[in-house]
C-alpha positions as CSV (number, residue, x, y, z in Angstrom):
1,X,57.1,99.7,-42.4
2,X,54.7,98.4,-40.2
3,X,51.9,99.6,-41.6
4,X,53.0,98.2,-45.3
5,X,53.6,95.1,-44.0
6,X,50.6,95.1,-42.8
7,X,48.6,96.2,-45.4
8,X,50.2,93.7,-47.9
9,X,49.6,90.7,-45.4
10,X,45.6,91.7,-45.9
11,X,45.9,91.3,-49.4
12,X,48.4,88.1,-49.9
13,X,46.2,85.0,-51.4
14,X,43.0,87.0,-51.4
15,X,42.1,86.2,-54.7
16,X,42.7,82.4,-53.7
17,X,39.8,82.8,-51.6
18,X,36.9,84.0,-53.2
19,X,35.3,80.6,-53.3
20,X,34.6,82.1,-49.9
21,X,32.4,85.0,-51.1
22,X,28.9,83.7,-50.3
23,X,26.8,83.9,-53.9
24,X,23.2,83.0,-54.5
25,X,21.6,80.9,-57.7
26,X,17.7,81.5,-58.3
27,X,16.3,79.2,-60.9
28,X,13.2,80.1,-62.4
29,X,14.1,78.3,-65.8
30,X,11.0,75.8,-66.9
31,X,12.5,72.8,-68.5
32,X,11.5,72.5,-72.3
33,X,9.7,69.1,-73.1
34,X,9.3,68.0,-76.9
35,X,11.3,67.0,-79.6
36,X,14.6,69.4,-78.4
37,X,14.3,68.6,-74.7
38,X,16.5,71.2,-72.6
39,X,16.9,72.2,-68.6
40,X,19.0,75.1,-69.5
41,X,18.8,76.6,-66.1
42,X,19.4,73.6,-64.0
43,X,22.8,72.7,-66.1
44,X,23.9,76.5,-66.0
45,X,23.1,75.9,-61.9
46,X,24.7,72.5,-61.6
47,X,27.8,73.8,-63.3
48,X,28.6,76.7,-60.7
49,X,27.5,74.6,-57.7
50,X,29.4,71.6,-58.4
51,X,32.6,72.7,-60.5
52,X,34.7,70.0,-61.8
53,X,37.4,72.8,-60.8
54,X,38.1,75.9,-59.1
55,X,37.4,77.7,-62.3
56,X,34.1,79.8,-61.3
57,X,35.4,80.4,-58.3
58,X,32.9,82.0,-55.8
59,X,30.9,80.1,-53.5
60,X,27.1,79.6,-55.2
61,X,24.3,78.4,-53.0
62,X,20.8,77.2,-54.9
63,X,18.2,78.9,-53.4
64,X,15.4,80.2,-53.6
65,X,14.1,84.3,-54.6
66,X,12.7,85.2,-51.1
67,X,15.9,84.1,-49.6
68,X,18.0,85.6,-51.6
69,X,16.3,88.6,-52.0
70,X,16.8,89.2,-47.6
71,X,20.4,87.6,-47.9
72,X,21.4,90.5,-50.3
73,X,19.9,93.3,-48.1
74,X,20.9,91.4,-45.1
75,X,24.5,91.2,-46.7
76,X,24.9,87.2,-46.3
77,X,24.8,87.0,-50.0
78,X,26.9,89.6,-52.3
79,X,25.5,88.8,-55.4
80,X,22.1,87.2,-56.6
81,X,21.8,85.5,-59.7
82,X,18.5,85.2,-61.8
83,X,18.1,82.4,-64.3
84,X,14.8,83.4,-65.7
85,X,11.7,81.3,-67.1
86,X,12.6,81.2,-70.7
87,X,16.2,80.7,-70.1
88,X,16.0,77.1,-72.1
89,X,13.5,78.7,-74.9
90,X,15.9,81.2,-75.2
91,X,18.6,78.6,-75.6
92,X,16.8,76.8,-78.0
93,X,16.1,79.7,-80.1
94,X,19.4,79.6,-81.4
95,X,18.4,77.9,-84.5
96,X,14.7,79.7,-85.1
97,X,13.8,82.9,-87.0
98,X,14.3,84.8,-83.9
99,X,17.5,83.7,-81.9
100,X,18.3,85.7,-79.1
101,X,20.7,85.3,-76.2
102,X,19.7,83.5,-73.1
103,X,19.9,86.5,-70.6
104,X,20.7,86.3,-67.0
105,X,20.4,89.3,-64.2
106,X,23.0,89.5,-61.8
107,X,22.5,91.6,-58.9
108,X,25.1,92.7,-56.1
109,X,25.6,93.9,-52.8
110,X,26.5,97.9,-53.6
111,X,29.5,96.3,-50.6
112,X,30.4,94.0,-53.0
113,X,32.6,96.2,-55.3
114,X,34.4,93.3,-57.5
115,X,32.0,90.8,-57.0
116,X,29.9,91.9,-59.8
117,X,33.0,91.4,-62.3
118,X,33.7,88.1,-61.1
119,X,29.9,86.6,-60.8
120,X,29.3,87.8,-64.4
121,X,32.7,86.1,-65.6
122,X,31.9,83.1,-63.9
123,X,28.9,82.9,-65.4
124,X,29.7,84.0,-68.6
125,X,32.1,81.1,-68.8
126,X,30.2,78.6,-66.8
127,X,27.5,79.2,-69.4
128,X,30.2,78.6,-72.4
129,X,31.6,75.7,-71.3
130,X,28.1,73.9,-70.4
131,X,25.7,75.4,-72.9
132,X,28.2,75.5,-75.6
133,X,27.7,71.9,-76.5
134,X,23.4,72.7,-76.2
135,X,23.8,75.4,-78.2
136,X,25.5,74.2,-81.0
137,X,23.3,70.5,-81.2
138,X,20.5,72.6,-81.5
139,X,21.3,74.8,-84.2
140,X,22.4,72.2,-86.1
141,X,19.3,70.2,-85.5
142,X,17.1,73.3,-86.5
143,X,19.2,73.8,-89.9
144,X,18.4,70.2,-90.6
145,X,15.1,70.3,-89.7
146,X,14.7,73.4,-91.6
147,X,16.8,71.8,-94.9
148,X,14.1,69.1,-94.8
149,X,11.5,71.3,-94.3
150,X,12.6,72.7,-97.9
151,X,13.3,69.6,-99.5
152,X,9.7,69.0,-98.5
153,X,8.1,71.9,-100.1
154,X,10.3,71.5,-103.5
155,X,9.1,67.9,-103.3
156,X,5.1,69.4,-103.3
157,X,6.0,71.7,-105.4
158,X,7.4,69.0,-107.6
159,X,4.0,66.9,-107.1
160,X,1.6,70.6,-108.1
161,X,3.5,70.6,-111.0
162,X,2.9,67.2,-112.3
163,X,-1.1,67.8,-111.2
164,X,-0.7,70.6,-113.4
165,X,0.6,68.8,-116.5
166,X,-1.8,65.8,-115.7
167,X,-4.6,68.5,-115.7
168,X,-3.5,69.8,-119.1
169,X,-3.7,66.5,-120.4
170,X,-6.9,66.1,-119.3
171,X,-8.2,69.7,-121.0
172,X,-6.5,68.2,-124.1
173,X,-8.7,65.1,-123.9
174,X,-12.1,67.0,-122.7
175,X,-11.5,69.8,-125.8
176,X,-11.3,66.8,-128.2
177,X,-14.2,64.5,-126.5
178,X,-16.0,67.9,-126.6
179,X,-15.1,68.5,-130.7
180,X,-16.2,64.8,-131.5
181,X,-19.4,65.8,-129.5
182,X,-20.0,68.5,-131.7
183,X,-19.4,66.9,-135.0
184,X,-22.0,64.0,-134.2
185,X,-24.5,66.9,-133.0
186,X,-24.2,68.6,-136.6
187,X,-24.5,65.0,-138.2
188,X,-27.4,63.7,-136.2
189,X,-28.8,67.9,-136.9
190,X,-27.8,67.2,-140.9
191,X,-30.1,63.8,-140.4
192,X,-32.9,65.1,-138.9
193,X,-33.1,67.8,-141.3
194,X,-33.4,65.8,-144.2
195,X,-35.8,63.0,-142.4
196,X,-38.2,65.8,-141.5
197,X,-38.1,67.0,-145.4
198,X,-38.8,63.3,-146.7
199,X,-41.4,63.0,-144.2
200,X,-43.2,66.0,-145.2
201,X,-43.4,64.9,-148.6
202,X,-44.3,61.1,-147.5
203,X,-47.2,62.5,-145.6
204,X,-48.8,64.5,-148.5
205,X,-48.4,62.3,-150.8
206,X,-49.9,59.9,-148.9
207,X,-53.1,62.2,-147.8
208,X,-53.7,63.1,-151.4
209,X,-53.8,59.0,-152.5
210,X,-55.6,58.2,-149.4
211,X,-58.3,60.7,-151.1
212,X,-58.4,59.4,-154.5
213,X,-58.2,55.8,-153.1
214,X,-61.3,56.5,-150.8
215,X,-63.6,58.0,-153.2
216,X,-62.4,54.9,-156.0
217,X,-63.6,52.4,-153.0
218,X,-66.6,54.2,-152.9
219,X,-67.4,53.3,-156.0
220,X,-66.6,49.9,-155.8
221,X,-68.0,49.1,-153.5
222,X,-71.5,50.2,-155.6
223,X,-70.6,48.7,-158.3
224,X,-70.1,45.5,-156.6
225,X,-72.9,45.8,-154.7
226,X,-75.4,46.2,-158.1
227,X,-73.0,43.2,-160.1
228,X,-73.4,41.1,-156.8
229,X,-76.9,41.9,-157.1
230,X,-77.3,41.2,-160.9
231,X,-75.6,38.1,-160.4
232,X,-78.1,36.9,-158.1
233,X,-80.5,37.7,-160.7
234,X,-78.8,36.0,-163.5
235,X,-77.8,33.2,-161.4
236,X,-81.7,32.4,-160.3
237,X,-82.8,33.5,-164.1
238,X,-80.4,31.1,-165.7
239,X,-81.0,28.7,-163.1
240,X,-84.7,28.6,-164.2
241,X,-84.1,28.5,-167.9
242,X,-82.0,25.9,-167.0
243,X,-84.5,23.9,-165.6
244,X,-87.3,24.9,-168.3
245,X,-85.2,24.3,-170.9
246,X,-84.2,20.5,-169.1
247,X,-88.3,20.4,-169.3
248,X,-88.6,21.6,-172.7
249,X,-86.1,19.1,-173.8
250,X,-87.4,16.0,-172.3
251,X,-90.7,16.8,-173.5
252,X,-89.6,17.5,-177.4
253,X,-87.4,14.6,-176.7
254,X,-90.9,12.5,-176.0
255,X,-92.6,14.1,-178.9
256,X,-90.0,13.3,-181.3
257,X,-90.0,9.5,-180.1
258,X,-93.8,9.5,-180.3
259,X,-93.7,11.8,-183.2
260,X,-93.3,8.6,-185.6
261,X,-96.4,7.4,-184.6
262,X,-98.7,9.9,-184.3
263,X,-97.1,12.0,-187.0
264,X,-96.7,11.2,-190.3
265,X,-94.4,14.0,-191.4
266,X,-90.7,13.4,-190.9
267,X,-89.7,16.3,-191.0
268,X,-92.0,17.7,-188.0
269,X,-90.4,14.8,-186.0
270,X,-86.9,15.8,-187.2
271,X,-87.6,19.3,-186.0
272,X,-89.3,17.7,-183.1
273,X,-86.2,16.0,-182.2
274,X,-83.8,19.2,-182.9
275,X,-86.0,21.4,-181.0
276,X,-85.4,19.1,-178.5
277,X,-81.8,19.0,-179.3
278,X,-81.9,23.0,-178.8
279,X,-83.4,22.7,-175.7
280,X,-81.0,20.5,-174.4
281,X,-78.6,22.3,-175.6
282,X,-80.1,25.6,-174.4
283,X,-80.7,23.4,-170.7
284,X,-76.8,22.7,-170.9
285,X,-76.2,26.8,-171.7
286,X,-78.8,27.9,-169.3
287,X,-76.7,25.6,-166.8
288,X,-73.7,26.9,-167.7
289,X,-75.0,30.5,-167.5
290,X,-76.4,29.6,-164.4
291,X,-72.8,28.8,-163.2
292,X,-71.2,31.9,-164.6
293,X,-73.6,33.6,-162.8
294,X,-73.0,31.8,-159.6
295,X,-69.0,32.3,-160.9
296,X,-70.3,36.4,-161.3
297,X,-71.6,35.9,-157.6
298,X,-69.0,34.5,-156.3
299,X,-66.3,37.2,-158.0
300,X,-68.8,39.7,-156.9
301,X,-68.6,38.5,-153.2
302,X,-64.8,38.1,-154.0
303,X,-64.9,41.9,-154.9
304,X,-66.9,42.7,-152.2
305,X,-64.3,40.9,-150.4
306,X,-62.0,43.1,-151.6
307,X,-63.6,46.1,-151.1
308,X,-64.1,45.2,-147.4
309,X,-59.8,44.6,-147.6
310,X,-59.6,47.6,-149.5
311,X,-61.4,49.1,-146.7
312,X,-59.2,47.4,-144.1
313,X,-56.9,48.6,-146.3
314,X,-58.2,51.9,-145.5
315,X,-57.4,51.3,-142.1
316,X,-53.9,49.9,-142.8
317,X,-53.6,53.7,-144.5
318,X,-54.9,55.0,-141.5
319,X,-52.6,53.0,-139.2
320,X,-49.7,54.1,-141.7
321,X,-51.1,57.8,-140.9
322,X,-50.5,56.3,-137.1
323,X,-47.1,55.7,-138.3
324,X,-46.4,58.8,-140.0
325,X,-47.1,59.9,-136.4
326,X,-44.6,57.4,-134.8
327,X,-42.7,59.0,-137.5
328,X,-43.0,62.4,-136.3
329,X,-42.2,60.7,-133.1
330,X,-39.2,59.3,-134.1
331,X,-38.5,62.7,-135.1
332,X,-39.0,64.0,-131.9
333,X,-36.8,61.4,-130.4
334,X,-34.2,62.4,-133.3
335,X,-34.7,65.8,-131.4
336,X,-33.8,64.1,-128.6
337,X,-30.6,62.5,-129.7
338,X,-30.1,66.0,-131.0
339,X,-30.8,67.4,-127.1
340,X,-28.3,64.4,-125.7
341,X,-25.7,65.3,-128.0
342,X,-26.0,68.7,-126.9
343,X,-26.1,67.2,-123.6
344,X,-22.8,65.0,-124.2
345,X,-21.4,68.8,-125.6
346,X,-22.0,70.6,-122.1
347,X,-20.4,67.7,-120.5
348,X,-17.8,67.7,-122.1
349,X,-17.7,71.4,-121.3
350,X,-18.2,70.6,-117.6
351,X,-15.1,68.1,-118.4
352,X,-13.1,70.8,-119.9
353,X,-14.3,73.1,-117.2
354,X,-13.3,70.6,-114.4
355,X,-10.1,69.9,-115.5
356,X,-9.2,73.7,-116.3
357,X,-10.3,74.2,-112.7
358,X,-7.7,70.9,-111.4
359,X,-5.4,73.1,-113.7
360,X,-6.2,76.0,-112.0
361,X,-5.7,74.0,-108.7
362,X,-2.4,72.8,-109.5
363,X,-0.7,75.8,-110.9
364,X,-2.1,77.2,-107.3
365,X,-0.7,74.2,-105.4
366,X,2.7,74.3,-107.3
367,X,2.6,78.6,-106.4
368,X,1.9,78.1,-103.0
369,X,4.6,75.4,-102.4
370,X,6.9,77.3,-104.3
371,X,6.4,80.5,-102.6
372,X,6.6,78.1,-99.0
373,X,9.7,76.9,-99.9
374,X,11.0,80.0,-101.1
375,X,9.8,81.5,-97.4
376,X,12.1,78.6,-96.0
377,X,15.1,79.1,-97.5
378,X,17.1,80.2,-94.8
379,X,17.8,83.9,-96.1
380,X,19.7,85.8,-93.6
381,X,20.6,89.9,-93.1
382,X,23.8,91.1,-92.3
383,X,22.4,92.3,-89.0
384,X,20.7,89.0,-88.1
385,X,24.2,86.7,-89.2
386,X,25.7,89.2,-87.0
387,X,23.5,88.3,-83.7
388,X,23.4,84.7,-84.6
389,X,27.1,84.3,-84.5
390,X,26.4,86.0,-81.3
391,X,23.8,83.7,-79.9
392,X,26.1,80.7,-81.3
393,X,29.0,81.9,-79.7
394,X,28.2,83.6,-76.3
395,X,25.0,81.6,-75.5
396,X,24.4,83.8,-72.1
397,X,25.0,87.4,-71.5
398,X,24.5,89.1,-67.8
399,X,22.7,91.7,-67.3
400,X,24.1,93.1,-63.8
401,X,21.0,95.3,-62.1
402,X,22.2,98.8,-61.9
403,X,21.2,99.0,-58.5
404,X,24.1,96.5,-58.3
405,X,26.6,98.9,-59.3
406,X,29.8,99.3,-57.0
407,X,29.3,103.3,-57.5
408,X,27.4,103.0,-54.3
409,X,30.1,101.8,-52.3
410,X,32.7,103.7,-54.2
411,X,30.8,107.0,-53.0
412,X,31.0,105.3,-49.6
413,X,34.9,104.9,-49.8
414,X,35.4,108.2,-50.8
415,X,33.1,109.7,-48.2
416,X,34.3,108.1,-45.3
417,X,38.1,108.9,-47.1
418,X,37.7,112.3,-47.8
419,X,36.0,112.7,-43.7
420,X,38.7,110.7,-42.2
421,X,41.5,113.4,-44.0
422,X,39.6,116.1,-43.1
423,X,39.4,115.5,-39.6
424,X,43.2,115.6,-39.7
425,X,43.3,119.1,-41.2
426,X,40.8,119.7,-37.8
427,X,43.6,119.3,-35.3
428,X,45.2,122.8,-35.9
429,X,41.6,123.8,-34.6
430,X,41.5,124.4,-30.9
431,X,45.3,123.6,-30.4
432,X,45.5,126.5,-27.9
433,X,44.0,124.2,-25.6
434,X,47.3,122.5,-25.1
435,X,49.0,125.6,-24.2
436,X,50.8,125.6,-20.5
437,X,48.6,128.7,-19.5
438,X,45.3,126.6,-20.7
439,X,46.4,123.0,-18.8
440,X,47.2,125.4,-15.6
441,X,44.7,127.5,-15.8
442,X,41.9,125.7,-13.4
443,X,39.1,125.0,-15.7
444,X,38.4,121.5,-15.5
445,X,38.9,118.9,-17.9
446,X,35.7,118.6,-19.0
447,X,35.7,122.7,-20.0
448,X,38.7,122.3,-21.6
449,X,37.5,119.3,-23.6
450,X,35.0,121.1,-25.1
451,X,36.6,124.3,-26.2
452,X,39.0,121.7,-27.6
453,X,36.2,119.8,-29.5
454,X,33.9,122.4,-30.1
455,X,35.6,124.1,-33.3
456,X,36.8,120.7,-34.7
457,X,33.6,119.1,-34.7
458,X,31.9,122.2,-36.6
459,X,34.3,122.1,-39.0
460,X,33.5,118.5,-38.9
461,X,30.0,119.4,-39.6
462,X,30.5,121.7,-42.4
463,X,33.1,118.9,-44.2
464,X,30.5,116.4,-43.9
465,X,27.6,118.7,-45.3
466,X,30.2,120.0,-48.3
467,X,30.9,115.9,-49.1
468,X,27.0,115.0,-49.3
469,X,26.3,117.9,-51.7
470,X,29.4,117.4,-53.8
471,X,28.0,113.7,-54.0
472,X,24.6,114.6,-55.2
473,X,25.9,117.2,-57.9
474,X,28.1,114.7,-59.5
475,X,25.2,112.2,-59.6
476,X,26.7,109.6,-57.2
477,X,23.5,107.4,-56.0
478,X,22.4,108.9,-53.1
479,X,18.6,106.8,-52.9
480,X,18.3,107.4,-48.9
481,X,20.0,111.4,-48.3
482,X,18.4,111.8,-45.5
483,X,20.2,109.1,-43.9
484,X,23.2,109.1,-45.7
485,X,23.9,112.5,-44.3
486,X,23.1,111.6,-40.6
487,X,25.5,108.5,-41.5
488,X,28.1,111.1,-42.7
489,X,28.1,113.8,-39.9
490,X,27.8,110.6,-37.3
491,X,30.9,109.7,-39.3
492,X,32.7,113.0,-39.0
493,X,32.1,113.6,-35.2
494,X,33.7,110.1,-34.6
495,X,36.8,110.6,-36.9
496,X,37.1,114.2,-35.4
497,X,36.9,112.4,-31.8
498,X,39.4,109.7,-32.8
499,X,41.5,111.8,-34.7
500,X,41.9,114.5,-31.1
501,X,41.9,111.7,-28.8
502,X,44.9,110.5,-30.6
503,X,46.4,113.7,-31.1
504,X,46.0,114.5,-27.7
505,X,47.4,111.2,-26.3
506,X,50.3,110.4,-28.2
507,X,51.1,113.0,-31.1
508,X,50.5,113.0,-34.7
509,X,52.3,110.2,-34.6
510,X,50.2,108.0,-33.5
511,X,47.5,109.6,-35.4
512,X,48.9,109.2,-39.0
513,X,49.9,105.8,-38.1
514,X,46.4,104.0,-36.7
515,X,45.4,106.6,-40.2
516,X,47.1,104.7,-42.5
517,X,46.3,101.4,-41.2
518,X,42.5,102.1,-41.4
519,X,42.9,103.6,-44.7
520,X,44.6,100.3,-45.7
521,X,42.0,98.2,-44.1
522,X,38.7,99.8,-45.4
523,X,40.3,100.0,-49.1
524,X,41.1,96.3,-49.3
525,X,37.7,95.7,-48.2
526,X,36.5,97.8,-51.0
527,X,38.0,96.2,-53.5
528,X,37.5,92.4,-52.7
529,X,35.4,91.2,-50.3
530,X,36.1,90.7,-46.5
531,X,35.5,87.1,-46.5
532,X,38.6,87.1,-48.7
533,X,41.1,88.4,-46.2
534,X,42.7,86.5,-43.4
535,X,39.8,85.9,-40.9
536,X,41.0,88.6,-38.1
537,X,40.6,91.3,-40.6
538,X,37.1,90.0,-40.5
539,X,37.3,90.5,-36.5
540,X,38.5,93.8,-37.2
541,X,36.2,95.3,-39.4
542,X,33.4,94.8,-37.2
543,X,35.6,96.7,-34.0
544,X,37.5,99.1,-36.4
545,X,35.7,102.7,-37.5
546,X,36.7,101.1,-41.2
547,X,32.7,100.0,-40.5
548,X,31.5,103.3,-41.2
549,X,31.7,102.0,-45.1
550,X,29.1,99.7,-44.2
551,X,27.1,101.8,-42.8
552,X,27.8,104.8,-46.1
553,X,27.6,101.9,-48.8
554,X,23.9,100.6,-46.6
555,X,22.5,104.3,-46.7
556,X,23.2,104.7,-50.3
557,X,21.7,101.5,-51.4
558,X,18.6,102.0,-49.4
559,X,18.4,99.3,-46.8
560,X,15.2,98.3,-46.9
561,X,15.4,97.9,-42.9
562,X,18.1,99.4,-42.1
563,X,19.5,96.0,-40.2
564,X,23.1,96.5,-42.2
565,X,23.3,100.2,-41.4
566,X,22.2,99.8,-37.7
567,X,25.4,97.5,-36.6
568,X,27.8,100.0,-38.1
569,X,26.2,103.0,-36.6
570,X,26.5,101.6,-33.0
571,X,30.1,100.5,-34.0
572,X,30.6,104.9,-34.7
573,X,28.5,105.7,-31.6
574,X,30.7,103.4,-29.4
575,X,33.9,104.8,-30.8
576,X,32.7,107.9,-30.9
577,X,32.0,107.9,-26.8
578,X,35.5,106.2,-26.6
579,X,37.3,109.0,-28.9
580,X,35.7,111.5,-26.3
581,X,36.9,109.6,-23.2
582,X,40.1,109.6,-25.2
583,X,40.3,113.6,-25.2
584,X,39.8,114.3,-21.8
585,X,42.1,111.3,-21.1
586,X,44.5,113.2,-23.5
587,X,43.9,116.7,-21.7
588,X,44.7,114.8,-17.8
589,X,48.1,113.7,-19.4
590,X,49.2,116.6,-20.2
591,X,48.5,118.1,-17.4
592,X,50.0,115.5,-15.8
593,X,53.1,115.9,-17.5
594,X,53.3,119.7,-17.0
595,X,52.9,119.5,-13.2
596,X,55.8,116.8,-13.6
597,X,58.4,119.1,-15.6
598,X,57.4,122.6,-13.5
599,X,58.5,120.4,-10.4
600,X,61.6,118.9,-11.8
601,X,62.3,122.3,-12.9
602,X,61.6,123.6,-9.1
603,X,64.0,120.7,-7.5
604,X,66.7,121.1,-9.9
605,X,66.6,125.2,-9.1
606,X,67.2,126.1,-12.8
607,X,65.7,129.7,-13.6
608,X,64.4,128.8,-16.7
609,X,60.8,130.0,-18.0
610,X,58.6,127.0,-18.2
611,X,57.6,126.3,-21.9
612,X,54.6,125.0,-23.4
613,X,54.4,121.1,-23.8
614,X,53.9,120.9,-27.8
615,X,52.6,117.2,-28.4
């Protein structure tokens, strides 16, 4: 009854107390800066430290990795939680290609058998109720952003295809500039075809007249030369009959007036008077010769005038043979016209060309928008909806370190159990010690101590060697086994100690009781910490042999110093000296106690045969 009530007062309102169980926060997170600010880490931190309520429960402390690293393996810290650097990328993520769930390691004293569970809920909910909110802004802000960013992309996929019709047009207007080009080329060709014919014919025609009209000036220009000539003559010739015949004349004339007188004969002086009549007359046609021939002169110097225009004229021919050549050079610039069209023809080519390749350009542009905002519709797989909804709706998951597992401390429990019960199967070793012949016999105490202790603790020995190897086969951790199996035969020896000194001083009685009440103690310290129970269980576990799970659960974890394993060992050594004071202690009573009844049996006078004193 005792022992129950006991037991059950270690375990009322533990669970009220874990606020109590000392927990440690490191925060690695680097705040995210930007568009989508976030400090992920120091929210999740805030929101355990300072709880509005008593719902996360344990008691966190913000500190820093070094401090919680020796706090764990110094045991002033059961659990350590890890907030890592891309806690708030990973938060943010939520709405990228790639969402994945912010992860956070929790790692635990291997003493610290529930703490795990409740750390990783308090977390786990902690994280819910504070990054919920965070989680959910951003994804929607990401599936706007990445809406728009769509919209976008039809919008320049819009604007390539209306380059791409505008660039048709303008292959529909360089294929018709360039047909236009080509008729005037054939035109101006047609042209310049039949100019070059009427210019060949133009130009012989010319050459044979410019023959003929050069050998005709030839010849008149002798024949004017001899008329000029004879004109002269005539001219001078008539000139002098002129004035003979003016002489003639007067004189007749002055014969016929003095005819009368010297001459008798009328009719010589008529005749006298028409010679001179004829030579008047023949004066008069002389003169008038005279000026036909000085008229013939001057016609002849006209026609030599002539002939020298006709020989300019020549040269006019010759400067129309200059502009048959301007002609021909005319032509060539016809050629020319002919070249620029063809000219205008390849530009309109480069036109067309140009505008097939802003054609070209555009149907590219329109492809590669459409293809962008094809590779930005949000098209999701089964698999990725499925861990989306789980980024969206657990935010954080904990990953507890497997060195963090309560196996370690389980093996402990079970160890330090399964030694306990088997040194109470010992005490039917050596029980012949307590026999009336053995307390009178006169060895001393200390002799009889031993050959008490002796068998027990081998069998001692042999239980604790039988646990470690049963705990290695069934892959329990077992890091340190060298010291795990000192820690278990140290263990042993002082249960087997207890267990006699017990036995020896007040029964089994005594024994199963003070059994059951360290049973009790070290399981409720197993399964929730001691800083949950009433504080003089606290007291107790460091005096109790209940320590000897500290010391199991430090050896299996592999104390990096061995500072948690060495208190507990002392605590075994102590009792264990204390367990063999008990024995001889034990051994002296009895004694006592025999010498007492053979005496009262002596004084009373009875007869009867002294028994032996069964505990």
């Amino acid at each position: 009854m005792g022992a129950a009530a006991l037991l059950s007062w270690s375990v009322t309102d533990r669970a009220d107390r874990v606020g109590e169980v000392p927990v440690a926060i490191v925060n690695d997170d680097e705040i995210v800066t930007g568009d989508t600010p976030m400090a992920a880490g120091r929210a999740l931190s805030s929101a355990l430290v300072h709880p509005e309520d008593d719902t996360f429960g344990l008691g966190w402390t913000l500190t820093s990795a070094e401090d919680a690293a020796d706090g764990l393996a110094a045991g002033e810290y059961y659990a350590v939680l890890t907030i890592p650097e891309d806690f708030s990328q990973s938060v943010l993520s939520v709405g990228t290609d790639a969402p994945t769930s912010a992860e956070v390691t929790l790692e635990t004293n291997p003493a610290a058998s529930a703490v795990g569970a409740l750390a990783a809920e308090a977390v786990t909910l902690a994280a819910t109720q504070t990054l919920g909110e965070q989680v959910t802004d951003a994804f929607v802000t990401q599936t706007i952003a990445g809406m728009n960013s769509i919209s976008q992309s039809l919008t320049d996929a819009a604007d390539g295809a209306e380059q791409l019709a505008s660039g048709a047009g303008q292959l529909a207007d360089g294929t018709a500039t360039l047909a236009d080009s080509s008729a005037q080329l054939a035109s101006g060709l047609s042209q310049a075809a039949t100019g070059t014919q009427s210019l060949a014919t133009g130009t012989q025609q010319t050459a044979s007249a410019s023959s003929t009209l050069a050998s005709s000036a030839g010849q008149l220009a002798g024949g004017a030369s001899q008329l000029a000539s004879g004109s002269s003559s005539v001219s001078a010739a008539a000139s002098g009959v002129a004035g003979g015949s003016q002489q003639l004349s007067s004189s007749l004339a002055s014969l016929a007036a003095t005819c009368p007188a010297v001459s008798s004969s009328p009719q010589f002086c008529a005749s006298l008077s028409a010679s001179a009549q004829a030579a008047a007359t023949l004066a008069s046609s002389a003169t008038q010769t005279a000026g036909g021939a000085a008229t013939a002169a001057s016609a002849a110097a006209s026609l030599a005038s002539g002939a020298s225009q006709l020989a300019a004229g020549t040269a006019q021919l010759a400067g129309g043979a200059a502009q048959v050549a301007d002609g021909a050079a005319q032509a060539a610039a016809g050629v020319s016209s002919a070249a620029s069209g063809a000219s205008q023809l390849a530009g309109g080519a480069d036109t067309l060309a140009g505008a097939a390749t802003e054609l070209a350009g555009g149907t590219e542009s329109l492809a590669d928008g459409l293809a962008e905002g094809a590779a930005q519709v949000p098209v999701t797989s089964d698999e990725d909806a499925e861990t989306l909804a789980s980024v969206v709706t657990t935010p954080v998951t904990v990953a507890t370190d497997a060195t963090s597992s309560a196996d370690g401390w389980l093996a402990a429990t079970i160890a330090a159990l399964v030694l306990w019960l088997g040194s109470l199967a010992t005490l039917v070793a050596g029980r012949r010690v307590y026999s009336r012949a053995s307390l009178d016999s006169p060895a001393s105490t200390g002799r009889l101590s031993w050959l008490l202790l002796r068998p027990r603790l081998a069998i001692a020995g042999i239980q604790a060697l039988v646990t470690v190897g049963v705990i290695g086969m069934f892959g329990l951790p077992l890091t340190a086994a060298v010291g795990f199996t000192g820690v278990a035969l140290l263990a042993a020896g002082c249960f087997t100690l207890l267990a006699s000194a017990l036995d020896g001083a007040w029964g089994r009685w005594g024994l199963v009781g003070f059994g059951i009440l360290t049973a009790a103690q070290a399981a409720s310290s197993a399964v929730l910490p001691l800083q949950t129970a009433p504080p003089v269980f606290g007291t107790l576990n460091q005096l109790l042999p209940g320590t000897a799970f500290t010391s199991l659960a430090a050896s299996l974890a592999g104390d990096p110093d061995g500072s948690s394993a060495l208190g507990a060992i002392t605590v075994l050594l102590v009792w264990s000296v204390l367990g063999a004071v008990g024995v001889r202690w034990g051994i002296r009573r009895r004694r006592a106690l025999t010498g007492s009844r053979r005496s009262a049996i002596t004084v009373a006078g009875g007869a009867v045969a002294a028994q032996p004193v069964a505990g």
